[in-house]
Structure formats: C-alpha cells, structure tokens
C-alpha positions as CSV (number, residue, x, y, z in Angstrom):
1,X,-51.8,59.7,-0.5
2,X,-49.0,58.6,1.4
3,X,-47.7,55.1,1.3
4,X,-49.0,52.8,3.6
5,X,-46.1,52.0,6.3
6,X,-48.6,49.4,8.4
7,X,-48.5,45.8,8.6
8,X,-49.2,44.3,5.2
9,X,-51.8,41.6,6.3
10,X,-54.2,44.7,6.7
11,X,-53.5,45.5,3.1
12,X,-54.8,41.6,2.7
13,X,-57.7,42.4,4.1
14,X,-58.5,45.4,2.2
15,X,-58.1,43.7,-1.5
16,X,-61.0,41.7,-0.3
17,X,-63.2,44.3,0.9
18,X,-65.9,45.2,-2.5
19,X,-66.0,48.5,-1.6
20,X,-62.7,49.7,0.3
21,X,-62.2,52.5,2.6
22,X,-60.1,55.0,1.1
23,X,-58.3,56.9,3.0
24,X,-58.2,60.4,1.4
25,X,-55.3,62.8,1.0
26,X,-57.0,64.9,3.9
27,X,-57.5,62.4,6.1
28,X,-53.7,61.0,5.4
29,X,-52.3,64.2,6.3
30,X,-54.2,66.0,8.7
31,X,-51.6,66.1,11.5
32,X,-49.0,67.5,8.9
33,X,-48.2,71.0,9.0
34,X,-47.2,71.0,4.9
35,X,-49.0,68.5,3.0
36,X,-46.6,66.8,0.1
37,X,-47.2,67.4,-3.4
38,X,-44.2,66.4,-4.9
39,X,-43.3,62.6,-4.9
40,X,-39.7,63.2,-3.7
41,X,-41.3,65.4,-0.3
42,X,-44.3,62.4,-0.1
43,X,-40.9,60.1,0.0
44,X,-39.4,61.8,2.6
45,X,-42.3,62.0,4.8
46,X,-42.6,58.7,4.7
47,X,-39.4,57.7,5.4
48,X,-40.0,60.6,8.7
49,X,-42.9,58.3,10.0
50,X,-41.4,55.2,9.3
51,X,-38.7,56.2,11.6
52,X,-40.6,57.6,13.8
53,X,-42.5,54.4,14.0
54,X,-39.3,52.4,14.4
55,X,-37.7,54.7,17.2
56,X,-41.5,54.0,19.4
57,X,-40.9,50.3,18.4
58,X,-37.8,50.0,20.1
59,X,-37.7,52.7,23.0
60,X,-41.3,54.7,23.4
61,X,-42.9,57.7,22.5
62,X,-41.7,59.5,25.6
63,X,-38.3,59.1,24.5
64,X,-38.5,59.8,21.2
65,X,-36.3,62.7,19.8
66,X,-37.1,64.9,16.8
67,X,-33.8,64.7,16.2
68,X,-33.5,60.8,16.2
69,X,-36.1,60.9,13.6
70,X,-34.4,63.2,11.4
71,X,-31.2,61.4,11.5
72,X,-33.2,58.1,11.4
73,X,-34.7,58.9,8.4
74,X,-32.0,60.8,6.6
75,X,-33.3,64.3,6.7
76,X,-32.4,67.7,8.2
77,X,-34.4,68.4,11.5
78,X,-35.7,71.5,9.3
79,X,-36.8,69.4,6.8
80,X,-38.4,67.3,9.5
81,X,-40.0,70.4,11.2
82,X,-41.4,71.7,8.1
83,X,-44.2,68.8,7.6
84,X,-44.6,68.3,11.6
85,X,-44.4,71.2,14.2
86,X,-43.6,68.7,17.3
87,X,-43.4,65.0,18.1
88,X,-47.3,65.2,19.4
89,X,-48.0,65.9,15.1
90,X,-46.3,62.5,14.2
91,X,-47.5,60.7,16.6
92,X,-51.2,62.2,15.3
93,X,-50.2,60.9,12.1
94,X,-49.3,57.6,12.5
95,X,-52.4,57.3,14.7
96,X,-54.9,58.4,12.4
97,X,-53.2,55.9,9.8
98,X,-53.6,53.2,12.1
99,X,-57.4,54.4,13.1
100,X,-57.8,54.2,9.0
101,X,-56.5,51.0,8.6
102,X,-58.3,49.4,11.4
103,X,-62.0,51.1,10.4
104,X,-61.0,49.0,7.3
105,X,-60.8,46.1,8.2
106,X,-64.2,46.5,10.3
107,X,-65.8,47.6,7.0
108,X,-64.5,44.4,5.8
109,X,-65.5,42.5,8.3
110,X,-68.9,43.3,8.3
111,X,-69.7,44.8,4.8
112,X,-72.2,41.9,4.0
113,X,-73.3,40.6,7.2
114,X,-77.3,39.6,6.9
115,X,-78.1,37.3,10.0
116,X,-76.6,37.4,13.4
117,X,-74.8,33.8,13.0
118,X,-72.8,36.0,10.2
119,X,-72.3,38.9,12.7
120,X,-71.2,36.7,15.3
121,X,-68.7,35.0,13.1
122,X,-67.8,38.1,11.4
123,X,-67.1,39.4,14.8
124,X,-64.8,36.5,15.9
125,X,-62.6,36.6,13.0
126,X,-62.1,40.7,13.0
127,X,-60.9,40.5,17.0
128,X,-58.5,37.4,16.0
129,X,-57.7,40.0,12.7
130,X,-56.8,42.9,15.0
131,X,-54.9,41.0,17.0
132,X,-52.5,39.6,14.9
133,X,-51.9,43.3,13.6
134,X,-51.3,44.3,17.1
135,X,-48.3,41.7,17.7
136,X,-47.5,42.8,14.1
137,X,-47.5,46.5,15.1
138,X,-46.1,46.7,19.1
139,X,-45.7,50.6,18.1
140,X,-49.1,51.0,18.2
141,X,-49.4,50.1,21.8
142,X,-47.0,53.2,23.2
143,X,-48.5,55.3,19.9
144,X,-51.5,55.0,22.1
145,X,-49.9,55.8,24.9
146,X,-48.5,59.0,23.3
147,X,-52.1,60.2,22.5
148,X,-53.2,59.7,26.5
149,X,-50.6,62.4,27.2
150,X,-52.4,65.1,25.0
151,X,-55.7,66.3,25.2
152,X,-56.4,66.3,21.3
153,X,-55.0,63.3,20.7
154,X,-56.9,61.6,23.5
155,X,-60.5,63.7,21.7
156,X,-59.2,61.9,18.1
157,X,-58.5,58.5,19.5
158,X,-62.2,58.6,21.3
159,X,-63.6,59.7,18.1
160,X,-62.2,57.1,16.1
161,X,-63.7,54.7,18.7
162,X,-66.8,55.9,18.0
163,X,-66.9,55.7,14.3
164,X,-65.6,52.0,14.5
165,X,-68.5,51.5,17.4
166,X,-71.0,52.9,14.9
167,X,-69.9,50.8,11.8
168,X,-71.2,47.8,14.5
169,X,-74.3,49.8,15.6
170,X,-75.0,50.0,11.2
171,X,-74.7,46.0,11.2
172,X,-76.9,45.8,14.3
173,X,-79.3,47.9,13.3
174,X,-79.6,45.9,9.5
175,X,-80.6,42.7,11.9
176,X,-83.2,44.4,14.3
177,X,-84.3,47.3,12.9
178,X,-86.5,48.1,15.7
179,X,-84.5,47.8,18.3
180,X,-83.6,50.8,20.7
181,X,-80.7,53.0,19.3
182,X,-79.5,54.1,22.4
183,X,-78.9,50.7,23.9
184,X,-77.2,49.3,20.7
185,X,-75.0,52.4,20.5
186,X,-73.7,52.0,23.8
187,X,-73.0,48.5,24.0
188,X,-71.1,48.5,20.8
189,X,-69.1,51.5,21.8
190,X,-68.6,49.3,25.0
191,X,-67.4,46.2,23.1
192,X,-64.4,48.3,20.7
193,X,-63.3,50.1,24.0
194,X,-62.9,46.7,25.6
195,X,-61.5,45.4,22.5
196,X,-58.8,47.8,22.3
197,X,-57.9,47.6,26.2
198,X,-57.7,44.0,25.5
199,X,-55.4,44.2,22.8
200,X,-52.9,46.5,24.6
201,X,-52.5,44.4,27.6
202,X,-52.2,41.3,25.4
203,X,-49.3,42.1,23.5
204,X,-48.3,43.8,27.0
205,X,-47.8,40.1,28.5
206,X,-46.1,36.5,27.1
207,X,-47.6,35.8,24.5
208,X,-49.4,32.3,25.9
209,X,-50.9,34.8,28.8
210,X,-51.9,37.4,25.6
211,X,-53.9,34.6,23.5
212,X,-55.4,33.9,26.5
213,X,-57.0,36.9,27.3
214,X,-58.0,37.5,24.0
215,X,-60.0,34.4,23.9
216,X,-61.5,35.3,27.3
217,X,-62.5,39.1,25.3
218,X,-64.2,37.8,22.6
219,X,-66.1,34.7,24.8
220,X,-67.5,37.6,26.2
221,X,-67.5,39.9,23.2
222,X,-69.8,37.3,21.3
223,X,-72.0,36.4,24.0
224,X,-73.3,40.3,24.4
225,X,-73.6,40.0,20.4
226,X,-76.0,36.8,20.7
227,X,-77.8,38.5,23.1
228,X,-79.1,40.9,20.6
229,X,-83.1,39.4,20.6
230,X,-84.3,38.2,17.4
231,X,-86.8,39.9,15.2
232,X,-90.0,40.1,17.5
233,X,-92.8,38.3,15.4
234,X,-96.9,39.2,16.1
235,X,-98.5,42.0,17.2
236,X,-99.1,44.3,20.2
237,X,-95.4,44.1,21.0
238,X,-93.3,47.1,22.0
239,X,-90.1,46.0,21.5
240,X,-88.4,49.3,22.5
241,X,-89.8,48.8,26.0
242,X,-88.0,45.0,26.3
243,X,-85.1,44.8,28.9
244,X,-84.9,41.3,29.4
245,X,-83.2,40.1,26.5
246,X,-85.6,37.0,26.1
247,X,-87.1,35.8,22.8
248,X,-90.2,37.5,23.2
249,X,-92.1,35.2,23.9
250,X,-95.4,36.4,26.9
C-alpha cells in the first residue's frame, strides 16, 4: 500500500478508530496503470502524486502538466506515464485516496454510536473534523473539480458519496430499526452532498465568512438528524406510514 500523502490529523483519527478502514492495495491503486511492487517504484509513485498534489495546490488541475509532475517529482515523463496513462488517472488516484481517508474518519465517527444524542454529537464533531482537513487539504477542492470534467470520475465521486451516505443510513438504522429505508437513505445521501458543497465553498471564501457557513451546515445538518422520531412505543402503530415527524403520540 502506498504511503499516505494526506493531512496527518486524519491519520489521528484513524489510530483511534477499534476497527480501522484499511485501505487495500486494490483500492490504493486502482487508477494506476502499473501497480508497484518494488519499494523503490512504490517510492516514486508517491513522490508522482505528491507533486501532483502540490502542482493542484498552487495552480489547478486544469493547468496541471504531466510534464510538471515528472520534473516535480524527479522522474522521467516515461517513468511517469508508465503508472498513469493521463492526468485524469492521477487525479483518480488522489481522489480515491482522499474518498478512503474521509469514509475513515466517518467509520470513526460513528463506529459506536447507540442513542441519537451520540449520533447527533458524533455528527457535529465529524463535519468540524472534515473541515479542518479541508483547510488542511485546499487541493482537494480543484481535485474535485478535476473529477466534474470527466464522466467516470464524476460516477466514482457519486459512488463514494453514497457509501459515506450509507455508513449514516447503518447508524440510523441501529437507532430505529423500523423506520422506512427509503426515506433514511435519501436524507443521509442529502446531508453528505450538502456537506461536501459546504465544504468547498468554505475554504472557497475568507475564512471568518467559511466558519460561518459551516456552522449554518451543520445547524441544519443536526436539526434533520434530531428529527429522526424516537422508537414508537405500544401497539397498533405503523410506523412506516408516519410522515409527520412527531413523537407518536395519537
């Protein structure tokens, strides 16, 4: 497995998970055309996607070069070209190492939650966890503006979505079990799209105007999650039926 090239806060937060995410060597290197197998070539890719990294830090992923990155990270542009066929692949790779990182640190976030005060408090520290890797990370605002521009990346990057949504829909399920699927599946898919949007315009602003809006996110992040009716109690109750959100009670 490659080394990790992301913020180290997230790495933080994965010591303290009891039963990490791993990311496997197949997940790590899907977007490469020539998986490493020799430390020295797992060395040099890295130091390809650390550059490439760098280069989208400071001027985009439209105007990133192959050729930047090879001189950036002290290899031959064959070399480059022989573990990623076109800028598209690295930017595929660091995305799907960011996607791993942050699916981490919702496993961590949520691993043990039992009672909705926990999911609700869970919830609030993993938005003000994401966001502090986002002003760690600015590439991963125009890395996610590289996968708009290609029609697979834009399917991976909706996918990922949904497997983060569905770690919530796991956690919402463990505190009403009987409530509709459907409707929980939605509105947590809702919530981590929001999330995400949030995030990119926040570290898109000054950073006052950024916390800002990310306090405004999870006010009403957390207020859809305590709206999640409690276990319905007696019965002759269909709860599958109930729209209103109320406590059951009539």
């Amino acid at each position: 497995m490659l080394i990790n090239v992301i913020n180290p806060h997230i790495l933080a937060v994965k010591q303290n998970v009891r039963k990490p995410h791993i990311m496997n060597e197949a997940t790590d290197t899907t977007a490469l055309r020539k998986e490493p197998t020799q430390q020295r070539s797992r060395e040099r890719v890295e130091r390809m996607l650390v550059a490439a990294r760098d280069l989208i830090a400071e001027h985009g992923s439209d105007a990133m070069k192959m050729g930047e990155v090879a001189e950036r990270a002290g290899v031959s542009i064959g070399s480059l070209y022989q573990f990623f066929p076109d800028k598209s692949a690295i930017i595929r790779a660091l995305a799907e190492r960011y996607n791993a990182e942050g699916q981490t640190c919702i496993d961590a976030a949520l691993l043990g939650v039992r009672t909705q005060d926990e999911l609700l408090a869970a919830f609030s520290e993993l938005i003000d966890i994401y966001y502090g890797i986002w002003l760690a990370e600015p590439a991963m605002r125009d890395i996610w503006s590289g996968t708009q521009a290609d029609k697979t990346l834009r399917a991976l990057e909706l996918a990922d979505g949904r497997a983060s949504a569905e770690t919530l829909v796991r956690t919402w399920q463990r505190l009403r079990p009987d409530a509709d699927l459907d409707a929980l599946s939605s509105t947590a898919f809702l919530i981590w799209q929001l999330g995400e949007a949030t995030m990119r315009l926040a570290i898109s602003v000054g950073r006052p105007e950024g916390d800002r809006l990310v306090e405004v996110y999870k006010r009403m992040a957390l207020r859809e999650l305590g709206a999640l009716p409690s276990p319905l109690v007696g019965e002759g109750v269909a709860p599958k039926s109930r729209s209103d959100g109320g406590n059951g009670d009539g």
